[in-house]
Kinemage of the C-alpha trace (Angstrom):
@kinemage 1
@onewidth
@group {chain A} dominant
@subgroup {mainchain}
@vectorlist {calphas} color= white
{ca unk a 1} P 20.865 -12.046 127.602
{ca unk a 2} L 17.333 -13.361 126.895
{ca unk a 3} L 14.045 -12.730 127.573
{ca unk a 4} L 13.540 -15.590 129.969
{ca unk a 5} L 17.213 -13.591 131.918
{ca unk a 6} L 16.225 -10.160 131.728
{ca unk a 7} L 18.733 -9.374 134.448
{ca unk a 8} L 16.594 -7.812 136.730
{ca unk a 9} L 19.408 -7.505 139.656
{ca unk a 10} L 21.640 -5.890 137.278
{ca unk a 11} L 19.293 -3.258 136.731
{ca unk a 12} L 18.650 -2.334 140.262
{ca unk a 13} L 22.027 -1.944 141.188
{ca unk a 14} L 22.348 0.724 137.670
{ca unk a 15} L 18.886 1.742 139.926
{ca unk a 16} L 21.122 2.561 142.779
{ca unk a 17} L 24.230 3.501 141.645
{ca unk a 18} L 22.947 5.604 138.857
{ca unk a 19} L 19.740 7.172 140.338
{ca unk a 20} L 19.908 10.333 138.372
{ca unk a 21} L 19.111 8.350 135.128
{ca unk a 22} L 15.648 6.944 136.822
{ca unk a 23} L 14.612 10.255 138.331
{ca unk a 24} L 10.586 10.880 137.444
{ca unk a 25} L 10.524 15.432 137.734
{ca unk a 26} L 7.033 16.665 138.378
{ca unk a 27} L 5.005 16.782 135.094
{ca unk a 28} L 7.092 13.983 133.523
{ca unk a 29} L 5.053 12.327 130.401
{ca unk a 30} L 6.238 8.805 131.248
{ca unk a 31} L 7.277 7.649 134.567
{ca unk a 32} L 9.572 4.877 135.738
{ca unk a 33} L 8.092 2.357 137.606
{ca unk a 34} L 9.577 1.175 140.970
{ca unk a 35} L 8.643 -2.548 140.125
{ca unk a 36} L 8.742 -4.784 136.931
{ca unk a 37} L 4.947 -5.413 136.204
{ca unk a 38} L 3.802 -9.010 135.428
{ca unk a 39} L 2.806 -8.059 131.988
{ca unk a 40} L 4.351 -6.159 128.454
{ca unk a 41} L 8.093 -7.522 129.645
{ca unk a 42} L 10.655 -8.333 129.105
{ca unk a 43} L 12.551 -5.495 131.319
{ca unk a 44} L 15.811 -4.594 132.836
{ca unk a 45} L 19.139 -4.553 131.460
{ca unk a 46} L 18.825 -6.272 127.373
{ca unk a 47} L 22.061 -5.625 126.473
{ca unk a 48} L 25.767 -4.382 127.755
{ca unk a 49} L 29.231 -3.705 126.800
{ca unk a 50} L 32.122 -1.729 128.052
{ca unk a 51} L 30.604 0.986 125.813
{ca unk a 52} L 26.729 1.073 125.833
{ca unk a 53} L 23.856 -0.058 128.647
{ca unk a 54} L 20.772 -1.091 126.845
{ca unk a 55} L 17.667 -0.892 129.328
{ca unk a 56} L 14.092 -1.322 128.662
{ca unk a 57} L 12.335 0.795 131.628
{ca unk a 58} L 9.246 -0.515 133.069
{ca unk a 59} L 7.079 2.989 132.900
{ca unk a 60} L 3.303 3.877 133.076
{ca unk a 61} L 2.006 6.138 130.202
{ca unk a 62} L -0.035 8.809 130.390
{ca unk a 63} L -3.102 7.147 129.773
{ca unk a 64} L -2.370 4.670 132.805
{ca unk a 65} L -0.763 2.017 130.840
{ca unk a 66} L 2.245 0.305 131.799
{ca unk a 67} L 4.828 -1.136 129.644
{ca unk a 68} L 8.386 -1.144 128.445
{ca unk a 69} L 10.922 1.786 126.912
{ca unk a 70} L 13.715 1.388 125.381
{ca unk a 71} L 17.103 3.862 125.794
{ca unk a 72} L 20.641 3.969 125.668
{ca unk a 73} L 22.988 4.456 128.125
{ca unk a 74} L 26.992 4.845 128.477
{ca unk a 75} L 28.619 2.141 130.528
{ca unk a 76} L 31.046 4.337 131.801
{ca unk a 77} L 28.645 6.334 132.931
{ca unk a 78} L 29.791 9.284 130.374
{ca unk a 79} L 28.888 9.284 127.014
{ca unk a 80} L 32.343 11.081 126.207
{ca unk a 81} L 33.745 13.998 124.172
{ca unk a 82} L 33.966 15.673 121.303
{ca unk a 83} L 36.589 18.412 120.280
{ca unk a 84} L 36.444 20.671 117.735
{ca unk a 85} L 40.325 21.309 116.161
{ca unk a 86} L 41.696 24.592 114.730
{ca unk a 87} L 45.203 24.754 113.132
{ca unk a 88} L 45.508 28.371 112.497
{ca unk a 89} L 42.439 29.949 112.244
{ca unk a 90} L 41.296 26.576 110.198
{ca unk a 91} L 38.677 23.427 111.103
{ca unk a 92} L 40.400 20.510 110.788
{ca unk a 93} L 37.801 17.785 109.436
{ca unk a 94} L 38.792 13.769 109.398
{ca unk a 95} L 36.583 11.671 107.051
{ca unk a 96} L 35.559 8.887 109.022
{ca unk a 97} L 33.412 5.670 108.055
{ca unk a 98} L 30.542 5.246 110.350
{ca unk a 99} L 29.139 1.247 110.755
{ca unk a 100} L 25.810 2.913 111.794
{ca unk a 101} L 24.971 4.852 108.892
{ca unk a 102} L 27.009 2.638 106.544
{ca unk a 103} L 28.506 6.249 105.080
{ca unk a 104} L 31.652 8.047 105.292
{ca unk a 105} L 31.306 11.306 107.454
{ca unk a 106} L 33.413 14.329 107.933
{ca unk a 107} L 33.758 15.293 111.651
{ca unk a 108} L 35.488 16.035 114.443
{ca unk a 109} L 37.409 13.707 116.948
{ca unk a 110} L 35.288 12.170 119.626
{ca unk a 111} L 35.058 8.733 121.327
{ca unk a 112} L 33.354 7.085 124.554
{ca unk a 113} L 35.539 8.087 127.995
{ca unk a 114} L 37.625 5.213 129.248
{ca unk a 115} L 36.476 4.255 132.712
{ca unk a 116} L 37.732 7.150 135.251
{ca unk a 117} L 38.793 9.384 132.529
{ca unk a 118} L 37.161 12.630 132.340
{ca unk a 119} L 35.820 14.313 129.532
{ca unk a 120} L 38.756 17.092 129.019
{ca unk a 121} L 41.232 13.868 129.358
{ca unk a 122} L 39.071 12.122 126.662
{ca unk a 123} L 38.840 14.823 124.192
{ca unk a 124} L 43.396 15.216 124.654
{ca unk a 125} L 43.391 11.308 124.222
{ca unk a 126} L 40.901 11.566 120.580
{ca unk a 127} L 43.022 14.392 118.990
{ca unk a 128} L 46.437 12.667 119.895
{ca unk a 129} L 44.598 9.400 118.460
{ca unk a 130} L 43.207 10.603 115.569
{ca unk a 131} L 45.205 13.589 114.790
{ca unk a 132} L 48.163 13.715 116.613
{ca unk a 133} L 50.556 16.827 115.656
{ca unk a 134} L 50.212 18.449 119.248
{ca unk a 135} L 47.745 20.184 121.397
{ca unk a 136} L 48.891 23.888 122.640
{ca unk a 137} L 45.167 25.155 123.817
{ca unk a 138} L 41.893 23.242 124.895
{ca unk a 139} L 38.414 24.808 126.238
{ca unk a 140} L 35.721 23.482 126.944
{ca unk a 141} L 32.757 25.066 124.801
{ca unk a 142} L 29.652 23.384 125.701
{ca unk a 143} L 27.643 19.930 126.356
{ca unk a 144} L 25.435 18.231 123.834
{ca unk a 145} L 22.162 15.387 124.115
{ca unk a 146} L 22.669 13.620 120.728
{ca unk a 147} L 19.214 11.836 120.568
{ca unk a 148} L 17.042 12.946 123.318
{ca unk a 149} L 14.534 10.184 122.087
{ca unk a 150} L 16.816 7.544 122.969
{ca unk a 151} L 20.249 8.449 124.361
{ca unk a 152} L 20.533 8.945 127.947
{ca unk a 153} L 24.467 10.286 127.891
{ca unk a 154} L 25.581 13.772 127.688
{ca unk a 155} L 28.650 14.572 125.450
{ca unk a 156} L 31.073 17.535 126.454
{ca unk a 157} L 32.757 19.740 123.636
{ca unk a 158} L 35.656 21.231 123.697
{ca unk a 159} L 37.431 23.747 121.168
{ca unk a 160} L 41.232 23.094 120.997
{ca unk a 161} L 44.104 24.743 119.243
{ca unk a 162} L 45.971 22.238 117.454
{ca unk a 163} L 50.025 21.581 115.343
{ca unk a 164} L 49.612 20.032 111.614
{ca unk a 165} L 47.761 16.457 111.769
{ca unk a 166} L 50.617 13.548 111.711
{ca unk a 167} L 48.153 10.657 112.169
{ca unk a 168} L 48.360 9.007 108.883
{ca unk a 169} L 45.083 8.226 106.922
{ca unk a 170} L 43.384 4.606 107.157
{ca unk a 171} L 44.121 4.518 111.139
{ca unk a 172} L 40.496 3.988 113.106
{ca unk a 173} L 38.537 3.678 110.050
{ca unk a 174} L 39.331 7.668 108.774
{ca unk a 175} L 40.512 8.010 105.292
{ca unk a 176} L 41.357 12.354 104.475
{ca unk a 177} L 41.760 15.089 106.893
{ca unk a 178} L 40.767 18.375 105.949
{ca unk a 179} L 41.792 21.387 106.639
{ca unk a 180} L 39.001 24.256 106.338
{ca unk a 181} L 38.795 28.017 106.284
{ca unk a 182} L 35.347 29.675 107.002
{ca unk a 183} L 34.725 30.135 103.384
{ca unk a 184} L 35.328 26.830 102.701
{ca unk a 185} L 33.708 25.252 105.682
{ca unk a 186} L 30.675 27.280 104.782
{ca unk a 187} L 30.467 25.851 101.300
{ca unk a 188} L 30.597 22.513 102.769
{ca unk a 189} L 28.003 22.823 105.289
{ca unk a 190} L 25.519 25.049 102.262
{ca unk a 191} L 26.019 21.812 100.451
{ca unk a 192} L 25.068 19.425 102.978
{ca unk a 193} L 28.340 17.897 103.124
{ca unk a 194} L 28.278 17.765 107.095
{ca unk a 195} L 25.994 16.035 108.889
{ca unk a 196} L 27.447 14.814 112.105
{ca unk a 197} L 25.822 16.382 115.021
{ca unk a 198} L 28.841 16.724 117.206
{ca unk a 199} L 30.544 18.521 114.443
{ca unk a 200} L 27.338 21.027 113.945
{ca unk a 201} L 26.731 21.814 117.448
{ca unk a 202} L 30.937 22.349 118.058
{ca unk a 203} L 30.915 24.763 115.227
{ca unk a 204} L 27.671 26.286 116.474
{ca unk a 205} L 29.418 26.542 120.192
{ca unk a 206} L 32.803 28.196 118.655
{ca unk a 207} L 30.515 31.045 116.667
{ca unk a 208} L 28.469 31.669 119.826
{ca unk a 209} L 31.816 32.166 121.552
{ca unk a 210} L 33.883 33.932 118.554
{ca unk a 211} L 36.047 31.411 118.441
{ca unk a 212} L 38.690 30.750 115.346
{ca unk a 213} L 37.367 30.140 112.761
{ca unk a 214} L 34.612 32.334 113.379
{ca unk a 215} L 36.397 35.053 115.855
């Protein structure tokens, strides 16, 4: 897609199908225009996938100017799940190597939602994926916005009891699973060692709850 093909029709129909995403609540600091102006562009749909929507909004600023802004949205119109495994009272962690950051993270399963999957169905298909081993308990714990600045998906969390891992190492790009008890995952997080914000605001949701391994 160029800037000459900015795909305007392709964004009005995300307009009308999606019209939640291009809602403009009282007070809003920028608001969504209802027509591309002639200036600032290009607009509309800039990039898409059968994972990610990238759309530069045609909004008016506070100060009365108009422009572009630039977000993030999930194709599938979910931005997926996350779930948080326990094995007997004990976090299990998979190190995973990230193409964004360039690093290797430890975290929990998560991936985008397949088209007309829901999130609960998502977060069973990660931890067979990823895991495997066996599910005998999932909840769901909580929703997270991972970058309000430029995200517009919402991720759902779920807490799930889980058998031993049988997925071996190297599949998807993960390398060790862990298997933590509080101390342990304590020492890890004092140190800095986990950084992935679906894994902090799952372990966050399980305390809240008293959840294993915090309950």
């Amino acid at each position: 897609m160029t800037d000459a093909d900015p795909n305007h029709d392709d964004y009005e129909a995300l307009r009308r199908s999606r019209p939640d995403l291009f809602v403009n609540p009282p007070g809003g600091h920028v608001q969504i225009l209802p027509e591309f102006p002639d200036e600032h562009g290009p607009y509309g749909i800039r990039y898409r996938d059968p994972y990610v929507t990238v759309v530069r909004d045609p909004v008016r600023f506070p100060d009365g100017r108009t422009g572009g802004y630039l977000r993030i949205l999930h194709t599938s119109g979910s931005a997926g799940a996350a779930v948080l495994p326990v094995r007997d009272g004990r976090v299990v962690l998979i190190r995973h190597f990230r193409h964004a950051t360039r690093r290797w993270h430890w975290e929990i399963p998560r991936g985008f939602c397949d088209p007309g999957e829901t999130p609960e169905q998502n977060a069973r298909r990660e931890l067979a994926e990823e895991l495997g081993g066996g599910l005998h308990r999932i909840e769901h714990i909580g929703r997270l916005h991972t970058d309000t600045g430029l995200y517009g998906g919402v991720v759902d969390l779920f807490w799930a009891a889980v058998g031993e891992p049988t997925r071996p190492t190297g599949h998807e790009g993960i390398n060790d699973i862990l298997t933590l008890d509080l101390p342990a995952l304590t020492a890890m997080l004092e140190r800095g060692e986990i950084t992935d914000s679906f894994t902090l605001a799952a372990l966050l949701h399980a305390q809240a709850r008293g959840l294993a391994p915090y309950g």
